[in-house]
C-alpha positions in Angstrom: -33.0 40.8 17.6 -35.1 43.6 19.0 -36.7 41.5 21.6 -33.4 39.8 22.9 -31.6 43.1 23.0 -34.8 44.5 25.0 -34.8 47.5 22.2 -38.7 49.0 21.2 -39.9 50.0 18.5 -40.4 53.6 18.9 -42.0 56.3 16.6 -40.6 60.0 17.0 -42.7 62.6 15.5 -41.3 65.5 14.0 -42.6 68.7 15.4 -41.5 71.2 13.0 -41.4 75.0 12.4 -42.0 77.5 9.4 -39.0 79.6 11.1 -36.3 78.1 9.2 -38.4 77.4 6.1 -39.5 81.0 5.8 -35.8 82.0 6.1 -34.5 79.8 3.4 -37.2 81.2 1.4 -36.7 84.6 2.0 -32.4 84.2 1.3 -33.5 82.5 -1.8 -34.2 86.1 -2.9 -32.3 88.3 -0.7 -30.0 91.1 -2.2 -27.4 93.2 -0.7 -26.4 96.4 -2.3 -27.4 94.6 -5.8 -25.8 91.8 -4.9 -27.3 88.3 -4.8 -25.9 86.6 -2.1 -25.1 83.0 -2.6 -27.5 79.5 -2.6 -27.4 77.6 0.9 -25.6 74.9 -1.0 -23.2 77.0 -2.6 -19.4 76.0 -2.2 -17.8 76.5 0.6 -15.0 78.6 -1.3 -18.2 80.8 -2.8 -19.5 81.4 0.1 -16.3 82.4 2.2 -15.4 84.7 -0.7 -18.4 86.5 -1.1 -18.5 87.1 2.7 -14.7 88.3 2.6 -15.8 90.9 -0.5 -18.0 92.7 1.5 -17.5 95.4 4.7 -18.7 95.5 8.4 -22.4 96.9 7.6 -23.3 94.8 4.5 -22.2 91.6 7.4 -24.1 93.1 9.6 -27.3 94.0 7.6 -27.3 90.1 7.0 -26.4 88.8 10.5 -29.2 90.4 11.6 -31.4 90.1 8.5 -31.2 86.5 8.3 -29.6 84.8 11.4 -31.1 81.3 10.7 -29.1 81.2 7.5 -26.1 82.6 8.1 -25.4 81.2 11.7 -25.9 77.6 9.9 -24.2 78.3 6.5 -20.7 76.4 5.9 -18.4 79.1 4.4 -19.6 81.8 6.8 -16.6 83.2 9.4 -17.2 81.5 12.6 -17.5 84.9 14.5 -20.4 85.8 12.5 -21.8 82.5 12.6 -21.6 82.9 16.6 -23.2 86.4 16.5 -26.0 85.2 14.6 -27.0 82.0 16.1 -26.8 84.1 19.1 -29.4 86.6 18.0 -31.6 83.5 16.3 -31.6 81.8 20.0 -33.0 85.2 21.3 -35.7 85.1 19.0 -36.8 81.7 19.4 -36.3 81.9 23.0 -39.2 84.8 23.0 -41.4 82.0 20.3 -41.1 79.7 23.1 -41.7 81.6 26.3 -45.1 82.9 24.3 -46.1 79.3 23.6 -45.8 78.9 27.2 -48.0 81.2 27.9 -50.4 79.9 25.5 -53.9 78.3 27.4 -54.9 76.5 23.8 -52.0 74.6 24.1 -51.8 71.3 26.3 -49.7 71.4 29.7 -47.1 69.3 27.9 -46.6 71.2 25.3 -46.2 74.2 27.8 -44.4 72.3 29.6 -41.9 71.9 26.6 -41.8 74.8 25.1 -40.7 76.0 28.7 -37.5 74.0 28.9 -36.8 75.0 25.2 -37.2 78.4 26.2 -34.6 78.1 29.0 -32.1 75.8 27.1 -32.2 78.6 24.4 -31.3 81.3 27.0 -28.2 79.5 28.0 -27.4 78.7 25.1 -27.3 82.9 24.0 -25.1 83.4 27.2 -22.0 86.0 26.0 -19.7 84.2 25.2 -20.6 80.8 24.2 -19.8 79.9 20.9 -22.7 78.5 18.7 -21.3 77.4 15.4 -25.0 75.8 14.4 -28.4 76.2 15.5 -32.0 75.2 14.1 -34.6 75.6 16.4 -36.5 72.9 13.8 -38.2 70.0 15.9 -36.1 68.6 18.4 -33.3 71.0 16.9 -29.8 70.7 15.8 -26.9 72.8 17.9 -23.2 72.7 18.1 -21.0 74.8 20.1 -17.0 75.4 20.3 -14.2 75.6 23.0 -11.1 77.5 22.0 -10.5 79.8 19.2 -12.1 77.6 15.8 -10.0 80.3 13.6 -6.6 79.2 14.7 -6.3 75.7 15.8 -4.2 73.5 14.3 -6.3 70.5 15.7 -9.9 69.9 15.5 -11.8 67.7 17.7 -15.7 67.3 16.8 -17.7 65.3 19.7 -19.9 63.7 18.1 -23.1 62.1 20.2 -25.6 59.2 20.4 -29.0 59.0 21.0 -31.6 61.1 22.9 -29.8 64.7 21.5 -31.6 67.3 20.6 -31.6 71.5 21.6 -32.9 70.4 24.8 -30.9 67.7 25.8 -27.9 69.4 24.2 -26.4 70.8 27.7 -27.7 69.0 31.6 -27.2 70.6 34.7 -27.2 67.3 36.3 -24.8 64.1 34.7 -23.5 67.3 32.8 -20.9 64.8 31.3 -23.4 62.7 29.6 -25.0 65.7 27.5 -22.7 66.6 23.9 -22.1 70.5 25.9 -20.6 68.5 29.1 -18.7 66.1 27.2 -17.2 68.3 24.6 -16.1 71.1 27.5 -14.6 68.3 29.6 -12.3 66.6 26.2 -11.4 70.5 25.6 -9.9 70.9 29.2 -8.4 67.8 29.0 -6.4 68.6 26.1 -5.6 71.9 27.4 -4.2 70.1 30.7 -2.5 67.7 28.0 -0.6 70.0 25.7 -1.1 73.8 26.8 1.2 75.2 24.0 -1.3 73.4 21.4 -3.1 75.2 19.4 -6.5 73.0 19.5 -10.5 73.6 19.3 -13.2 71.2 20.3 -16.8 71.2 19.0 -19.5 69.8 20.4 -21.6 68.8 17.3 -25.5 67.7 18.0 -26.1 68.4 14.5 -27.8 65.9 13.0 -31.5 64.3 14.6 -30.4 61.8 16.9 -32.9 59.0 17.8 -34.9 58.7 20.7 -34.3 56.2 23.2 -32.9 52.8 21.7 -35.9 51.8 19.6 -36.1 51.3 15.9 -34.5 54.6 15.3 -31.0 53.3 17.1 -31.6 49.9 15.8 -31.2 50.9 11.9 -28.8 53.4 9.8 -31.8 56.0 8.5 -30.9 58.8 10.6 -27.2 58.2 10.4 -26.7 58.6 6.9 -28.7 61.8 7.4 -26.4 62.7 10.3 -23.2 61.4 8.2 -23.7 64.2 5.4 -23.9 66.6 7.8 -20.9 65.4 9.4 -18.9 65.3 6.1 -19.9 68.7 5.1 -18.5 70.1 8.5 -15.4 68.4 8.2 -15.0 70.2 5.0 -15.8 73.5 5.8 -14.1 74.0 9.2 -12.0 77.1 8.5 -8.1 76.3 7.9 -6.0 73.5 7.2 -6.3 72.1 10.7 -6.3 68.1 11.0 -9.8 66.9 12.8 -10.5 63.7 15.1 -14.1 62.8 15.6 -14.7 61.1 18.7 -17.8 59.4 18.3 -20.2 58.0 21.3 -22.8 55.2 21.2 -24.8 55.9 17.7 -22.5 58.5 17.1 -20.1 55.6 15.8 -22.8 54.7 13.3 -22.7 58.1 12.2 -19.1 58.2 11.8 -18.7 54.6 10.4 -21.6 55.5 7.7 -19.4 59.0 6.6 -16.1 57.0 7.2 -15.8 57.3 3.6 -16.6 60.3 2.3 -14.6 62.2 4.7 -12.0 64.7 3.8 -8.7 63.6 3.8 -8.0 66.6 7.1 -9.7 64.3 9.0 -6.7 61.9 10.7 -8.3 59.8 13.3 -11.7 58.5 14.0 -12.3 57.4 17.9 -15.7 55.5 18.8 -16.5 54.3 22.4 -19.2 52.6 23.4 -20.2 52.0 19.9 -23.0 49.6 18.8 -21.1 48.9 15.6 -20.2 50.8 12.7 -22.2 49.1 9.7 -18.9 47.6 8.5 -17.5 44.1 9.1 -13.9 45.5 9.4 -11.7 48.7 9.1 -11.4 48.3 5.5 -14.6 48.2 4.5 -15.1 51.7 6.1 -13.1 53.2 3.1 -11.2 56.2 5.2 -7.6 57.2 5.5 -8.2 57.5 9.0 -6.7 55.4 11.6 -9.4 54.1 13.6 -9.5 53.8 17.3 -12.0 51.9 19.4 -12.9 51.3 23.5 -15.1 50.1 25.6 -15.8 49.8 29.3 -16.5 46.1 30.8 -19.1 47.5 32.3 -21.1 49.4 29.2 -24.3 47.3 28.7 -23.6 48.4 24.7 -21.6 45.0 24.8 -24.7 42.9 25.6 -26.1 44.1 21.8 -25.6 41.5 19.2 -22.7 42.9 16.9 -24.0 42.0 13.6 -26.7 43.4 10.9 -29.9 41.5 9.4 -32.5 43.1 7.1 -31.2 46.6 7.7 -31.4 46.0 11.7 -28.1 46.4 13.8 -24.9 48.1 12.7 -22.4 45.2 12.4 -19.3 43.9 13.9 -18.0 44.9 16.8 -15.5 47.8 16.7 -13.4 46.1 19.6 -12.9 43.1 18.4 -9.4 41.3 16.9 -11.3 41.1 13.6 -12.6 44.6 13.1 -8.9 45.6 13.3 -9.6 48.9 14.9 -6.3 50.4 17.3 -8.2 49.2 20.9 -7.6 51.2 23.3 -7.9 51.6 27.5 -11.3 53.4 29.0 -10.5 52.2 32.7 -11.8 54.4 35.1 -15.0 54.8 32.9 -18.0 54.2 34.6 -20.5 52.1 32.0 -22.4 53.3 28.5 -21.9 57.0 29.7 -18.8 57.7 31.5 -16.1 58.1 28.5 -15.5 61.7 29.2 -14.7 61.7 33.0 -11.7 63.4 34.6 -9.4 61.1 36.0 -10.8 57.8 33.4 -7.9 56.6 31.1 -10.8 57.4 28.3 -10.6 61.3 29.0 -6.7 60.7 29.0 -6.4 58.8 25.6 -9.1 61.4 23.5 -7.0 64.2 24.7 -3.4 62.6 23.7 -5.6 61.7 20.3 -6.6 65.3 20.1 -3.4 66.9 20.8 -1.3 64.4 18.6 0.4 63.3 21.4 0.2 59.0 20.4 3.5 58.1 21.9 1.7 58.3 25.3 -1.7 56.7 24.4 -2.8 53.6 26.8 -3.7 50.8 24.6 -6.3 48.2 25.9 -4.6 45.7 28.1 -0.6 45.5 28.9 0.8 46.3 25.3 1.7 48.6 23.1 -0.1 47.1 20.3 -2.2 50.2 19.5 0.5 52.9 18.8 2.1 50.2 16.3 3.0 52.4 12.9 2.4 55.4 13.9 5.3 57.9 13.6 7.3 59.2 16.6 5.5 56.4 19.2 7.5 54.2 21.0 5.2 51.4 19.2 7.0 51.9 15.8 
């Protein structure tokens, strides 16, 4: 399968970092006022309620104390999760500019921690809203468009291969990179439905694979990726309803947490997907109506739709059988251009995310994909 689908077997090694470690280690013990504060993988409920309980200097004293675990921990108000990811990605911004400087260190790792360096920068800009950061190995980020606090609607972008911190936001083919493509579906559902109350988050939270070698070609890193996923579904703040609109591996991440999701979470939107380890919509085990496109030009199409000996990620997502709502990506330029302006992609994610399914293009001439759906013309 690898050799006719021209995929390599590729080996990424993880470059880690005590940074994180020594912060889990030193919350594991941390106090405030005589307070413990809660375990990393305390509920979400605990967590929120301990961090309501206390006043603007004890939030403070741990924003600042120990960014790496409260900008990262589920429960945590998302404006102090911004603030301290924000002061984390100033601090590992300064690890990496000394690492530059560093003459025991080869020119490519220089050379690396150099573009880490400035991706970290931009990424502390006022303003931007970091919900997630881990500056660990490739490292895991995710940012949000609109106000998190008091949409009604959640959107969560959730990306394929070759994502990491770096890789995260691209001044050039700024649409192909998670920060591009999760800017562009926020704008598009602003255009769509200005009154809506809607937030979109770009989530490279989970270690993508590199390139399409053996990584793509299996499901390890996606069920890693798909218990991250679930646990953000859970925690975002509110009773807001959340799409997930899932891009090239990304569906294998979405198909793999299809069914542990939380109920909030209404649709699940893949394009361009290599397959979502299932043979059909049932066997993914969600509530969730599931939505599927793909451009005739996206060489994803030209992978073999099926899975032997834990290789490949099963049937096609577009197909009659799979059962998947199929819907219209035309304008959409190959494996990479879903999230274009002006594509019929853009157009249908934003409807999607806005609730707006009377107006969805389905794949071809027919109305096939609105079909049950309540308050569309396809009822």
């Amino acid at each position: 399968m690898l050799a006719t689908t021209g995929w390599t077997a590729v080996h990424r090694p993880e470059a880690g970092t005590p940074a994180r470690a020594a912060a889990l280690a030193a919350w594991a013990v941390a106090r405030i006022d005589g307070r413990s504060v809660p375990p990393v993988d305390a509920p979400v409920r605990t967590v929120a309620r301990f961090f309501a309980g206390l006043d603007g200097a004890q939030r403070t004293r741990l924003v600042t104390g120990y960014p790496l675990v409260v900008g990262n921990l589920d429960g945590v108000p998302a404006h102090l999760r911004y603030e301290a990811n924000r002061t984390s990605l100033d601090r590992a911004e300064r690890v990496e500019r000394e690492r530059a400087g560093d003459v025991a260190l080869t020119p490519a790792d220089r050379a690396t921690a150099i573009r880490r360096a400035h991706r970290f920068a931009s990424l502390a800009d006022p303003g931007r809203q970091i919900l997630t950061f881990d500056p660990t190995g490739g490292g895991l980020v995710a940012e949000v468009f609109g106000d998190l606090d008091r949409a009604r609607r959640v959107s969560v972008v959730v990306p394929g291969v070759d994502t990491d911190a770096v890789t995260f936001e691209r001044t050039q083919r700024r649409l192909t990179a998670p920060a591009g493509m999760g800017r562009s579906l926020y704008e598009a559902e602003r255009a769509a439905s200005p009154g809506s109350a809607t937030a979109v988050i770009a989530w490279a939270g989970y270690t993508a694979p590199t390139g399409v070698g053996m990584d793509a070609a299996t499901g390890r890193l996606a069920v890693q990726g798909a218990a991250r996923l679930r646990s953000l579904a859970a925690a975002l703040p509110g009773d807001a309803g959340v799409v997930l609109f899932c891009h090239s591996y990304g569906s294998v991440v979405c198909g793999v947490a299809a069914h542990g999701l939380p109920r909030r979470v209404t649709d699940v939107v893949v394009a361009g997907s290599p397959g979502m380890r299932a043979g059909n919509v049932s066997e993914l085990g969600t509530s969730a109506r599931v939505w599927a496109m793909r451009d005739d030009g996206d060489w994803i199409e030209d992978v073999p739709h099926l899975e032997l000996g834990g290789l490949g990620h099963g049937a096609d997502p577009v197909s009659p059988e799979f059962g998947a709502r199929v819907l219209s990506s035309a304008g959409a330029k190959s494996h990479t251009g879903y999230f274009e302006p002006g594509t019929a992609s853009l157009d249908n994610f934003a409807r999607i995310g806005t609730g707006a399914f009377g107006s969805i293009a389905c794949a071809g001439d027919g109305d096939d994909c609105r079909r049950g759906i309540s308050g569309t013309e396809g009822d």
